[in-house]
C-alpha positions in Angstrom: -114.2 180.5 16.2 -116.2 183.3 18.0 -119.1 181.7 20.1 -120.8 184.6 20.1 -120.5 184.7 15.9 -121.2 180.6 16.3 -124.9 181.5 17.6 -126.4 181.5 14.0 -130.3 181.5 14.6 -132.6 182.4 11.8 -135.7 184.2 12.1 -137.0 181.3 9.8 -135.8 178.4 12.3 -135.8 180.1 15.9 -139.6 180.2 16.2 -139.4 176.3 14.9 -136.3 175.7 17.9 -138.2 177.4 20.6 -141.7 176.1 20.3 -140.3 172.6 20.1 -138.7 173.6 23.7 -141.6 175.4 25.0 -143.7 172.3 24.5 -141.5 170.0 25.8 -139.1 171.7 28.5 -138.9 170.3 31.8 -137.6 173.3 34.8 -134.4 171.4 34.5 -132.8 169.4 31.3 -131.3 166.3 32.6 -128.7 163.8 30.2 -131.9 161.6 29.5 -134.1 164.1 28.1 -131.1 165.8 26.2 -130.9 162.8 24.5 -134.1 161.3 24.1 -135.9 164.4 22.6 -133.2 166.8 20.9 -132.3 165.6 17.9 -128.8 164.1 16.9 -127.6 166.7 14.9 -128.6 169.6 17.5 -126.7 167.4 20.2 -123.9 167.4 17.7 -123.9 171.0 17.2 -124.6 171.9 21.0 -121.2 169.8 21.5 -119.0 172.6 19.8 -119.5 174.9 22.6 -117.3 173.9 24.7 -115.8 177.0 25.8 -118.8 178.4 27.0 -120.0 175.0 28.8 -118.7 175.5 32.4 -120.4 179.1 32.4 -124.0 177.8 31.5 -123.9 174.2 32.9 -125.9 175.6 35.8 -128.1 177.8 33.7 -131.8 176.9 33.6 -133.6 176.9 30.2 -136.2 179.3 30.9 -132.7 182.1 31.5 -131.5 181.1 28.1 -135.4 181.2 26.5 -135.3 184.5 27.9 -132.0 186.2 26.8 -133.0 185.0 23.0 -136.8 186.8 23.6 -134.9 189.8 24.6 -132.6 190.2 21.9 -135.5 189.2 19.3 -133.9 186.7 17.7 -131.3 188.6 16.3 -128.6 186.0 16.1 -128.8 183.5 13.1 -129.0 179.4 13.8 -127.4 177.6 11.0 -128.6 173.5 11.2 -126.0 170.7 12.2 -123.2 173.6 12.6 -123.7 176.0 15.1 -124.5 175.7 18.8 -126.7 177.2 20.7 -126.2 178.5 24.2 -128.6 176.0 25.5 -125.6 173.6 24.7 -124.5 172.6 28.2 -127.6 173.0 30.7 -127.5 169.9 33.0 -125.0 168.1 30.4 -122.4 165.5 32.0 -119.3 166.7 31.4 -118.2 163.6 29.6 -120.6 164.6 27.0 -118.5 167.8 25.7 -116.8 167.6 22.4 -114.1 169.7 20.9 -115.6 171.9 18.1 -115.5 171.4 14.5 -112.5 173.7 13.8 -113.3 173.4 10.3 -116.6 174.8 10.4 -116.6 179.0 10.2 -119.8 181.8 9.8 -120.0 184.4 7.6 -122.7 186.8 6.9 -124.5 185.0 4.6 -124.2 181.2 6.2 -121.5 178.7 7.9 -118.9 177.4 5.8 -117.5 173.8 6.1 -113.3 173.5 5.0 -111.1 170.8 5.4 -108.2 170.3 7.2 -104.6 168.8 6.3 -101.1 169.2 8.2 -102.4 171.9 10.5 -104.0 173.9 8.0 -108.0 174.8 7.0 -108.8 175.4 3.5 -112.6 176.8 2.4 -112.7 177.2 -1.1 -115.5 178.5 -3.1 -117.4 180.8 -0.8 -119.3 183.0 -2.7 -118.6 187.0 -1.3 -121.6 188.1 -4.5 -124.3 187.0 -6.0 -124.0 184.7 -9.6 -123.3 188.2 -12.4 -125.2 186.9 -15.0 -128.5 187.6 -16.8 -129.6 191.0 -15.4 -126.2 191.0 -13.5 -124.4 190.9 -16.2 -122.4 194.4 -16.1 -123.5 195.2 -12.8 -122.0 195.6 -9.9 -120.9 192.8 -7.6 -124.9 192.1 -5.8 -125.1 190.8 -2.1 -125.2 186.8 -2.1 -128.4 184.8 -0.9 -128.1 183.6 2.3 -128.4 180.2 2.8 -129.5 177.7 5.4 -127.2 174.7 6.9 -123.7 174.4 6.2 -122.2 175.0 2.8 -119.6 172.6 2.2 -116.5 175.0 1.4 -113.8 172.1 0.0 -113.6 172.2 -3.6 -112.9 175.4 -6.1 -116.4 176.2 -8.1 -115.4 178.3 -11.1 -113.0 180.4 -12.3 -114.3 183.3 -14.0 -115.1 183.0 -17.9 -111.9 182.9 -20.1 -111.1 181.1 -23.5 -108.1 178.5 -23.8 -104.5 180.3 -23.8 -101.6 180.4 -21.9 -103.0 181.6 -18.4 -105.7 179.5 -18.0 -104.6 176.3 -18.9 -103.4 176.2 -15.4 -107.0 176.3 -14.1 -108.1 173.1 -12.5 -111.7 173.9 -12.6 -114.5 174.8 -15.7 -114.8 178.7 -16.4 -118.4 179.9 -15.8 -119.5 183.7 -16.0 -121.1 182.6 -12.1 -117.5 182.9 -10.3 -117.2 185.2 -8.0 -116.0 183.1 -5.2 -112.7 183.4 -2.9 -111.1 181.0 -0.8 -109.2 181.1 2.2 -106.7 179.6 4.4 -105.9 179.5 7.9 -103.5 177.8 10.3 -105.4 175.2 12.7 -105.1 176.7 16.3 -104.9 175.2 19.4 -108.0 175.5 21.5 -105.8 177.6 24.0 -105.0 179.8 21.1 -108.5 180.4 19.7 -109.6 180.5 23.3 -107.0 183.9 23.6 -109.1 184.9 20.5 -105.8 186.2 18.8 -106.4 187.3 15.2 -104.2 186.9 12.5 -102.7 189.2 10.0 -104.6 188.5 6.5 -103.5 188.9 2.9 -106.1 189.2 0.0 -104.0 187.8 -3.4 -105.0 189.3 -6.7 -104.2 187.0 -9.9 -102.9 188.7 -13.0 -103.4 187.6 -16.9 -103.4 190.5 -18.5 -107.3 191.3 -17.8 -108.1 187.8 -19.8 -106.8 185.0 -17.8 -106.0 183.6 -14.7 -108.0 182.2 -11.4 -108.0 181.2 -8.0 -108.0 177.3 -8.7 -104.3 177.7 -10.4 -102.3 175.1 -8.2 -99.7 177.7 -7.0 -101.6 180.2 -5.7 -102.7 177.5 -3.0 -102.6 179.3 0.5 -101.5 176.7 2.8 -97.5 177.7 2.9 -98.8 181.1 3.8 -101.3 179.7 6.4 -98.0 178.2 8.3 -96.5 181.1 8.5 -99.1 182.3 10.7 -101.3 184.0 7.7 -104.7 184.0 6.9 -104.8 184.1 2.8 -107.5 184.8 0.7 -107.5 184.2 -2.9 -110.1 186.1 -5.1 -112.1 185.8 -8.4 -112.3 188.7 -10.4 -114.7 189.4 -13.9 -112.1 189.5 -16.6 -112.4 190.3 -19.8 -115.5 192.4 -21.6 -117.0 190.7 -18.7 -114.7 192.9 -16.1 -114.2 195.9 -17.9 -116.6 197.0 -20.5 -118.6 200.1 -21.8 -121.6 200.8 -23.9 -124.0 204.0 -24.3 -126.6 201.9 -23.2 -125.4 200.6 -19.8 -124.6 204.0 -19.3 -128.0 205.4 -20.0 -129.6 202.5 -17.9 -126.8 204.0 -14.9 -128.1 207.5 -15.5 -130.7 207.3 -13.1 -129.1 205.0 -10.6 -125.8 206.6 -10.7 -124.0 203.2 -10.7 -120.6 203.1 -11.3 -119.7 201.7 -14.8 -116.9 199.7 -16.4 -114.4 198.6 -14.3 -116.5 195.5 -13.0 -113.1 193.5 -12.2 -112.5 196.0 -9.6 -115.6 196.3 -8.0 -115.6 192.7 -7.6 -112.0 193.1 -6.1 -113.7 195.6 -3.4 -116.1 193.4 -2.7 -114.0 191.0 -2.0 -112.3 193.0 0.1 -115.4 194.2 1.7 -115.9 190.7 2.8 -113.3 190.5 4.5 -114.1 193.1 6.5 -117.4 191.4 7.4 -116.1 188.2 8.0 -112.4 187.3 8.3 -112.5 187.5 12.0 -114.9 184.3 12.5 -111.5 182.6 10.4 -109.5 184.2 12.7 -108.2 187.0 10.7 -107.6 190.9 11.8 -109.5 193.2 9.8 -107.8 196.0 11.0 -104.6 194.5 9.0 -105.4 193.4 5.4 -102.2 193.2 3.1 -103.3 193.5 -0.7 -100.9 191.9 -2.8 -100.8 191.0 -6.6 -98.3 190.4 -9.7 -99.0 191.7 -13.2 -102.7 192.9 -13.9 -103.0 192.2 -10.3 -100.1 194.8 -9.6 -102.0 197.0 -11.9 -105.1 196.6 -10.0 -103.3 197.5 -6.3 -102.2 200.9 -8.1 -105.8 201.1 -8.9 -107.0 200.2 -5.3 -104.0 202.2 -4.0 -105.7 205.5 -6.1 -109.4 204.6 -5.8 -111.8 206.3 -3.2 -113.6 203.8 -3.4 -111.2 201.2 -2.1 -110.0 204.1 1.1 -109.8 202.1 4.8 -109.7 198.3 3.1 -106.7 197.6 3.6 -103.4 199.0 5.6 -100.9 197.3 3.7 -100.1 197.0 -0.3 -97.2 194.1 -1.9 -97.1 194.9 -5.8 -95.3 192.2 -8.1 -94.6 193.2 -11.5 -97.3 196.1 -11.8 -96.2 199.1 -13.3 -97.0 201.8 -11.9 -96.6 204.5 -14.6 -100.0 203.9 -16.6 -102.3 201.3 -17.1 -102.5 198.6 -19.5 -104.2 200.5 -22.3 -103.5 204.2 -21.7 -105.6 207.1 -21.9 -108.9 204.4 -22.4 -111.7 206.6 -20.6 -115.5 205.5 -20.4 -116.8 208.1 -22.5 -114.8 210.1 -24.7 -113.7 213.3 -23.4 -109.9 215.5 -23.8 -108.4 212.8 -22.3 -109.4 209.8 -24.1 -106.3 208.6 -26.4 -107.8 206.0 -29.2 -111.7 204.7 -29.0 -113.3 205.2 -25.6 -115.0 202.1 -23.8 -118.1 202.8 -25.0 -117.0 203.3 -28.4 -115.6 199.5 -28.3 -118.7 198.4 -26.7 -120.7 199.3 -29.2 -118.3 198.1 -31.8 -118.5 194.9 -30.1 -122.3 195.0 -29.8 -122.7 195.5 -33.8 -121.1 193.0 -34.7 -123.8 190.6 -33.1 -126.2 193.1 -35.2 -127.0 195.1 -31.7 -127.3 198.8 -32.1 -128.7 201.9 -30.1 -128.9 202.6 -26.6 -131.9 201.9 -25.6 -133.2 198.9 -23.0 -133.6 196.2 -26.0 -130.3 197.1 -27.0 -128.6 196.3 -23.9 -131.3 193.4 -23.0 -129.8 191.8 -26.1 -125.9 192.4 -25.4 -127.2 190.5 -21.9 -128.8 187.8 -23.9 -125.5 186.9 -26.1 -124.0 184.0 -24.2 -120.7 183.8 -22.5 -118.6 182.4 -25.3 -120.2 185.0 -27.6 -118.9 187.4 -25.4 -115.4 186.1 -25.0 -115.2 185.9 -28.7 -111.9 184.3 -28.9 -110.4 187.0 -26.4 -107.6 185.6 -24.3 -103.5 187.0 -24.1 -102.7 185.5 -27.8 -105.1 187.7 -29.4 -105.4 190.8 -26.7 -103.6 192.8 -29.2 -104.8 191.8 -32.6 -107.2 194.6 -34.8 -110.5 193.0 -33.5 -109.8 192.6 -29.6 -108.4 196.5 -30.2 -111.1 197.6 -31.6 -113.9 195.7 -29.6 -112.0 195.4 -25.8 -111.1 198.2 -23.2 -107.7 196.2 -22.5 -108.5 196.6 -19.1 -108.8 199.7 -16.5 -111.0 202.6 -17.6 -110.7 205.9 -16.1 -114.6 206.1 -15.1 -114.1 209.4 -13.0 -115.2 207.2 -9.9 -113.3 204.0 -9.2 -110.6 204.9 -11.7 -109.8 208.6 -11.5 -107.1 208.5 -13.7 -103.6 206.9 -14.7 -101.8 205.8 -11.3 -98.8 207.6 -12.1 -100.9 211.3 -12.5 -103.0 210.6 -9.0 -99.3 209.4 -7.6 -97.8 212.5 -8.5 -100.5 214.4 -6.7 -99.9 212.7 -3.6 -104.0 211.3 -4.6 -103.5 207.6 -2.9 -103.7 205.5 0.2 -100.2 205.8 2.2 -100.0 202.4 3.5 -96.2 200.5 4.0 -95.9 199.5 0.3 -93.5 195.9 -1.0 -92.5 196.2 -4.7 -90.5 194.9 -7.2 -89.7 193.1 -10.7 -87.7 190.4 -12.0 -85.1 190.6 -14.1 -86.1 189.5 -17.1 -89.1 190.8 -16.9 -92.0 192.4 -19.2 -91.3 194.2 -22.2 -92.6 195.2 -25.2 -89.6 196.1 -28.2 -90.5 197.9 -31.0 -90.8 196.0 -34.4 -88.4 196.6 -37.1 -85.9 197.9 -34.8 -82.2 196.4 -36.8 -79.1 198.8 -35.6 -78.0 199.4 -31.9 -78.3 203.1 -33.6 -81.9 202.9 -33.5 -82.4 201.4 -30.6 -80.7 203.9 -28.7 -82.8 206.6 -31.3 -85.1 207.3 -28.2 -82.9 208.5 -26.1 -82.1 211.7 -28.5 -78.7 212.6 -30.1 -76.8 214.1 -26.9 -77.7 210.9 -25.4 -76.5 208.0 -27.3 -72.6 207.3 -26.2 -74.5 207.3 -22.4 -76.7 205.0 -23.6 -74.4 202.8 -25.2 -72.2 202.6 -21.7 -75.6 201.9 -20.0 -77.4 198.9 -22.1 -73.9 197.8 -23.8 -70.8 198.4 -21.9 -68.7 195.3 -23.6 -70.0 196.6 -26.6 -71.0 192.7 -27.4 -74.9 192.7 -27.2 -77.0 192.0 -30.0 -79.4 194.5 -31.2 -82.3 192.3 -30.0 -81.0 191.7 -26.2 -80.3 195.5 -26.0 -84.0 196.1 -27.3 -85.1 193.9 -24.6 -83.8 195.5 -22.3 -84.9 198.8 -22.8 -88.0 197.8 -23.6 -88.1 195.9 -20.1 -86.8 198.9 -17.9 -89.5 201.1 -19.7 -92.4 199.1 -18.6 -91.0 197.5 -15.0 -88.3 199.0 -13.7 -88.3 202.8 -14.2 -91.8 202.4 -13.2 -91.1 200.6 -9.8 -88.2 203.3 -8.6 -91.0 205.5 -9.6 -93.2 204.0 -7.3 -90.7 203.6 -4.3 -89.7 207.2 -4.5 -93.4 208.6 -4.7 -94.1 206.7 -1.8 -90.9 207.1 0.3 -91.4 211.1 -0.4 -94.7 211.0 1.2 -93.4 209.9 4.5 -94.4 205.7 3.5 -92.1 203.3 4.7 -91.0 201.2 0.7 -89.0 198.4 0.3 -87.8 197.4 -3.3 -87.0 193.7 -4.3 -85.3 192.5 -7.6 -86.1 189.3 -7.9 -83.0 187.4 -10.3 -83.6 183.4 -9.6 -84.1 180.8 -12.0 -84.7 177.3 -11.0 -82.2 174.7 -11.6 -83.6 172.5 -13.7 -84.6 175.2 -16.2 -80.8 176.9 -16.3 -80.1 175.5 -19.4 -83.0 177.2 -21.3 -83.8 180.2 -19.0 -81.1 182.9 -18.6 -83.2 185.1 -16.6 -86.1 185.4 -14.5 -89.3 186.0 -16.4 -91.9 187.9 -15.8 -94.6 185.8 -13.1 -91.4 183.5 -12.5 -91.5 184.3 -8.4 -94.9 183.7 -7.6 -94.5 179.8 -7.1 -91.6 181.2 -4.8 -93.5 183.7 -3.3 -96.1 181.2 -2.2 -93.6 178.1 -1.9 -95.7 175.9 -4.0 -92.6 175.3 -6.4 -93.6 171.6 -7.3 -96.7 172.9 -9.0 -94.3 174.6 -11.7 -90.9 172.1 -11.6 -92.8 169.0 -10.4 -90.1 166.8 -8.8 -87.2 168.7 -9.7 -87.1 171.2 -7.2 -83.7 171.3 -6.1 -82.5 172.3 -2.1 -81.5 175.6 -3.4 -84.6 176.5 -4.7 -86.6 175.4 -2.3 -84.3 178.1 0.4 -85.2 180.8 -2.2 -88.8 180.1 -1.7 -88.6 179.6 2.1 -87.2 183.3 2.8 -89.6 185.1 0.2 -92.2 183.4 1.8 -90.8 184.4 5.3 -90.3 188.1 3.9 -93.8 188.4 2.7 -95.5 187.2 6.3 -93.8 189.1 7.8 -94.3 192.4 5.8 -97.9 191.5 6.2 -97.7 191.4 9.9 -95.6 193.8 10.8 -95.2 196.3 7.6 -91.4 195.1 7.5 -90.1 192.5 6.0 -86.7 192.7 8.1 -88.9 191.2 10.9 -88.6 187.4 9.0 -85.1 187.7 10.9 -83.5 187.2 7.7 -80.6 189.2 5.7 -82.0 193.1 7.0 -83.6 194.4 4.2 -83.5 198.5 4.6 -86.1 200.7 3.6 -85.8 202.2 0.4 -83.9 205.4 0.3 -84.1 207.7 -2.7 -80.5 209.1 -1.9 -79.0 205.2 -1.4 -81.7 203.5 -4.2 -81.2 200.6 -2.1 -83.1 197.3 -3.1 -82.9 193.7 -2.1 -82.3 191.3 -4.9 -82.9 187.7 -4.7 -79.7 186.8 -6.6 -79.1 184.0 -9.2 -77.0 182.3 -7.1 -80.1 182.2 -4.7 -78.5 184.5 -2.2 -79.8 187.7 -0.7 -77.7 190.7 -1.0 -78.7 194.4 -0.7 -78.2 196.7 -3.6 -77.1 200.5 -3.2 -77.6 201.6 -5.5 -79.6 199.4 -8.1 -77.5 197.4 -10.6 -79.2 199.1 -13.4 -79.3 202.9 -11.9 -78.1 204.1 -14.8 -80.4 202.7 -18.0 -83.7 203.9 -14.9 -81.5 207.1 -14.8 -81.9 207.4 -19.0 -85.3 206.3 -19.3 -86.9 208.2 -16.6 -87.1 211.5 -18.3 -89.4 209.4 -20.9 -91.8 207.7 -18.7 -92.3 211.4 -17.0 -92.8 213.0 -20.2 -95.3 210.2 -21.3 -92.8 209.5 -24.6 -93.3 205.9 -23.7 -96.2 205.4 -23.2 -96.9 203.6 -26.3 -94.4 201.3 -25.4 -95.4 200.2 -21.7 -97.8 197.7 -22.6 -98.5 197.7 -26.6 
């Protein structure tokens, strides 16, 4: 930790600190009055600054009285945390203490973690203020600071979600006050932190379809990452109408303002990001190289960060698992309706939603009331079971709304006009991934009915070539190169185009113990790899095998982090893409590496690109 950051004085407390020591300084402190007159928790404190002892041991207090006068108190004291320069005047050296390594500063306060097997977790530090009440739609607000040190060892909440698939994972209470992150950091030597070396960081984003999902999920846990030599944040993010909603009267209160609107999910994600820039050094983390990564909605929301102005300079690397690419989750859903809107706009829903409570207009009551419903009244049974049924339609933006300020648009329109951040991007999809058939689809014939007329014998040869798949599998399969992996080579060749070094992963392992039921690897099925925290999904049957898998994804991801390539984990060389070779590295079901050129299903991407281009499947991406 930073002394310099470590000297936290208050304008509240310094005048308190100094008049005590005006009234009762001697010309020179001595060991006895150190300890008969400063209190125990100021020794305690004073004791962390070790480092800087040997240069002030000789320093007399009036110098030190002085230097604080002259910079006016500028630099904040937290209590029982932080020293203060005055730490080693006349102090025996046999009086020095190693600082508390698990004590960091931010911004708004110091944070207390804990530490286990070399690594420091702080969870549930707040990077915004509580959005509820008058916050409620807002943007992400600064966060009171507070005084002391907040203990940082325990999740708080995840943000407000119903019971369903994702979140019965959480290990802590939903609440609409959630916006916290977490973080993780390898415990350094003092030689290290003395070198004041910083770290390459990576800022996770959950997914859950918009409606699920948190920080406190057991493997998203950061500590893997942290011994890899990581520092890992783990974000919170409004989901639901919570995250991404619209009404004529929110917009009408913004008029004046000029606030941005509706995407509230990703403005908390920018904060987030945004605190990192403020802070992640004190946890010994390099601003200057942020990697964003995220699977699912979160993959969605790097293509959004990726394309947003708003999000330019916070970050220099991108890792996207599972996130399309092509369109977002509900396509064509703008705030207000305009040419572009396909379906009800956001505010449309919004208001839909809102009369159903009996709240209509646009006026201030209206949207006091909307603020005075309570949390479960605005859930309203939403979660990834019912996302698609006629009320959650009708009622719920599904997700990112092109706002004309944050969201400018679908990714795939802003890719194509080269309108995004060209950092080193890391993609990829599993493969059994996401996909969404088409009901009452019976015969192969109609399956293959999309591809027109002069394409169906291709077809065939492409999703059938034994001529022994059932109509459903072959569905599936379309279905699944529509929404994940058309989109990805997509992705790869935009970016590769532009000059941006792309690498492409294929990610085809399933555990061992789950062989017999699981042919495939589903879609979310490498994250516990991805962050080696496989005993949080297979408990004690993790096998050797899997456990390697996990090891050199893990490796692969650090290192793309710290270095933009992933070949630097000193593993199987994984090559840049190339649009000519299509080259990709799959994690194979036999839990060996082996690089693809070109991709094992080049020719069903081959089929279905000219549909994603020509938006004929949009429909299908998501719905």
């Amino acid at each position: 930790m930073d002394t310099i950051n470590v000297l936290n004085l208050t304008a509240r407390n310094a005048p308190k600190i100094l008049g005590f020591i005006l009234r009762r300084r001697p010309r020179q402190l001595d060991g006895r009055w150190w300890s008969r007159n400063v209190p125990t928790h100021t020794r305690t404190t004073v004791a962390m600054t070790t480092r800087r002892r040997n240069a002030l041991e000789r320093m007399e207090l009036g110098a030190v009285l002085a230097q604080y006068e002259m910079n006016l108190l500028r630099t904040l004291l937290v209590f029982s945390s932080i020293a203060v320069t005055l730490a080693a005047c006349g102090a025996d050296s046999s009086s020095s203490t190693i600082p508390d390594p698990t004590i960091a500063t931010t911004t708004d306060g110091a944070v207390q973690g804990s530490s286990a097997n070399g690594v420091i977790a702080y969870k549930g530090i707040p990077f915004a203020a509580p959005p509820v009440g008058s916050l409620r739609w807002r943007p992400p607000q600064p966060v009171s600071a507070w005084s002391g040190v907040r203990q940082a060892t325990s999740f708080v909440h995840d943000c407000m979600q119903t019971s369903g698939t994702a979140p019965s994972a959480l290990t802590v209470t939903p609440s609409e006050d959630c916006l916290y992150l977490n973080v993780w950091r390898p415990q350094r030597s003092n030689a290290t932190a003395a070198r004041n070396e910083k770290l390459p960081v990576m800022v996770w984003i959950y997914g859950g379809g918009y409606v699920g999902g948190g920080t406190s999920m057991p493997r998203f846990d950061g500590t893997q990452f942290a011994k890899q030599g990581v520092v890992i944040v783990t974000t919170n993010y409004r989901l639901g109408r919570f995250g991404f909603f619209g009404h004529p009267a929110l917009t009408a209160a913004a008029s004046q303002s000029g606030e941005v609107l509706g995407n509230y999910g990703y403005m908390d994600q920018i904060a987030a990001l945004k605190w990192v820039q403020r802070n992640i050094s004190n946890f010994g983390g390099d601003p200057g190289n942020v990697t964003v990564f995220g699977q699912s909605a979160g993959g969605e929301s790097i293509h959004n960060l990726l394309t947003s102005p708003l999000a330019t300079g916070l970050f220099q690397k991108a890792i996207n698992e599972s996130g399309n690419g092509r369109v977002n989750q509900y396509y064509g859903r703008t705030l207000t309706r305009n040419a572009k809107t396909v379906g009800a706009s956001a505010e449309e829903q919004g208001a839909l939603f809102a009369q159903g409570f009996g709240i209509n207009g646009s006026d201030t009551s209206a949207l006091q009331a909307m603020r005075a419903l309570s949390a479960d009244q605005i859930v309203d049974g939403l979660n990834s079971s019912t996302l698609n049924s006629p009320h959650s339609l009708a009622t719920f933006s599904g997700g990112s709304i092109v706002d004309g300020k944050l969201v400018l648009d679908e990714p795939e329109n802003l890719y194509k006009n080269g309108q995004f951040t060209k950092v080193p991007l890391m993609l990829g999809v599993n493969n059994a991934d996401l996909g969404f058939s088409t009901p009452g689809i019976s015969t192969k014939e109609q399956a293959y009915a999309i591809f027109g007329p002069q394409n169906l014998g291709a077809a065939a040869a492409a999703f059938d070539p034994s001529g022994t798949a059932s109509v459903a599998s072959i569905e599936s399969q379309i279905s699944r190169v529509i929404t994940m992996d058309e989109p990805a080579r997509f992705i790869a060749r935009t970016f590769t185009s532009a000059g941006v070094p792309t690498y492409l992963y294929r990610f085809s392992y399933v555990a061992q113990s789950v062989r017999e039921k699981i042919s495939g690897a589903t879609h979310g099925a490498e994250i516990p790899y991805v962050f080696d925290t496989l005993s949080s999904t297979y408990g004690t049957a993790v096998t050797s095998q899997d456990e390697q898998v996990a090891q050199r994804m893990i490796a692969y991801w650090a290192a793309f982090a710290k270095t933009g390539n992933p070949s630097d984990a000193g593993l199987t060389n994984w090559p840049a893409y190339d649009v000519a070779l299509d080259s990709q590295m799959e994690f194979t079901p036999a839990g060996t590496l082996q690089v693809n050129q070109p991709s094992p299903l080049k020719a069903q991407i081959d089929l279905i690109e000219p549909l994603n281009d020509a938006n004929k499947t949009v429909n299908r991406q998501y719905q």
